[in-house]
C-alpha positions, 0 to 999 in steps of 0.5 A: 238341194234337198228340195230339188232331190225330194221333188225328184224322189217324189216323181220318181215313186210317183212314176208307173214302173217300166212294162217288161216285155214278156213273151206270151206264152208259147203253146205247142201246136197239137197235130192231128194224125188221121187215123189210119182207116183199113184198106177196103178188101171188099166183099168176103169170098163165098168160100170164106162166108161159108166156113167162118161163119157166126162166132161162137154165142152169137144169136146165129151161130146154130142157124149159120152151122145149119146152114152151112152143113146144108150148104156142103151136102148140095155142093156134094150133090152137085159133084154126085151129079157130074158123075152121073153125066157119064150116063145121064138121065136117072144115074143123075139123080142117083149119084146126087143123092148117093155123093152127100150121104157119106158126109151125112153119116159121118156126121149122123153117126160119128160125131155124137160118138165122139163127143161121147167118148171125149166126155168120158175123158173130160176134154173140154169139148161143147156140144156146140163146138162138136157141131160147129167142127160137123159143119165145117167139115161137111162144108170143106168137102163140098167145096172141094167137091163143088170145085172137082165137079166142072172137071170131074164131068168132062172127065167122065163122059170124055172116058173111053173106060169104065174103070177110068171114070170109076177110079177118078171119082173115087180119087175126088172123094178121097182128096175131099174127104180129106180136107173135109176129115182135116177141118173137123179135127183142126176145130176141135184142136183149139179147145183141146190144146187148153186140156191137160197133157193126160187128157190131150193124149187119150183125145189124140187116140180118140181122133185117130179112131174116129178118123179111121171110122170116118174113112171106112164109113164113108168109103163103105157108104159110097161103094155100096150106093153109087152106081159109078161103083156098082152100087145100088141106091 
């Protein structure tokens, strides 16, 4: 008996042990979500590209400002010539020369100015910032402008009165020079609103001056040299 049990023992320890079953082991399946592309909103407006322009430090910002006060005074022009229709042949010529001097004034005359006087009350306005605001504010009034001019035309030339025609062109001249006087100040109310309360206050009447000076410049340029006006450039 004890024979038989060693020899049992002795198969025993010699046997391999029985595998266990062990599951493999699991590995979570990784998903991939596509990443969400924007939607195609195709070409920016010519409005848009116009008063967006270059960010500020980029390598172009100085040409696109340029280019975009350039922009402004030829679609001025193009309203100065809508008016000149009523008359045709040289008062043309002569309302479009007249129309863009007003934005060129401004900026000419009253924009150093102010960057002066915001300098002496420290505000943290750049010179290129105060061209930057010149610029898209002379190229909202010619888009204004330029958008008047089909209207402004068959208004003037179907106007049985003088005085009609006068007085709808000097109402186009004021809605654009409003939104043109709104976008230069709303560029420069950006780096005013990091100033402090002292300063945001004296800049505020600083503004308001010069929103009175641009007004009475432009309105000053444009009744003394278009003809539309009895003026004589």
């Amino acid at each position: 008996m004890q024979a038989h049990a060693s020899y049992v023992d002795a198969l025993a320890g010699d046997a391999p042990p029985e595998p266990r079953g062990e599951a493999p082991p699991s590995h979570a399946e990784e998903t991939h979500v596509a990443p969400e592309r924007p939607a195609d909103e195709g070409a920016p407006s010519f409005a848009k590209s116009l008063l967006e322009g270059a960010t500020d430090g980029a390598p172009g910002a100085l040409r696109d400002d340029a280019r975009r006060f350039a922009a402004g005074l030829a679609l001025a022009a193009i309203y100065g010539m809508s008016i000149g229709t009523r008359n045709g042949g040289l008062s043309i010529v002569k309302h479009a020369a007249a129309v863009p001097l007003a934005p060129l004034a401004v900026a000419g005359l009253g924009v150093p100015a102010l960057f002066i006087v915001l300098t002496l009350f420290d505000a943290p306005v750049e010179p290129k910032v105060a061209v930057k605001a010149a610029a898209r504010g002379a190229a909202t009034t010619g888009l204004v402008l330029g958008g008047l001019s089909p209207a402004m035309a068959l208004f003037v030339t179907s106007s049985s009165s003088h005085i009609g025609a006068g007085f709808s062109a000097g109402l186009g001249l004021i809605v654009a020079g409003a939104f043109g006087l709104r976008a230069f100040l709303g560029s420069l109310g950006a780096p005013l609103g990091r100033a402090s309360a002292g300063v945001r206050t004296m800049s505020g009447f600083a503004l308001a001056g010069f929103a009175v000076f641009a007004t009475a410049l432009s309105a000053r340029v444009w009744w003394s040299t278009l003809p539309i006006f009895g003026g004589g450039l």
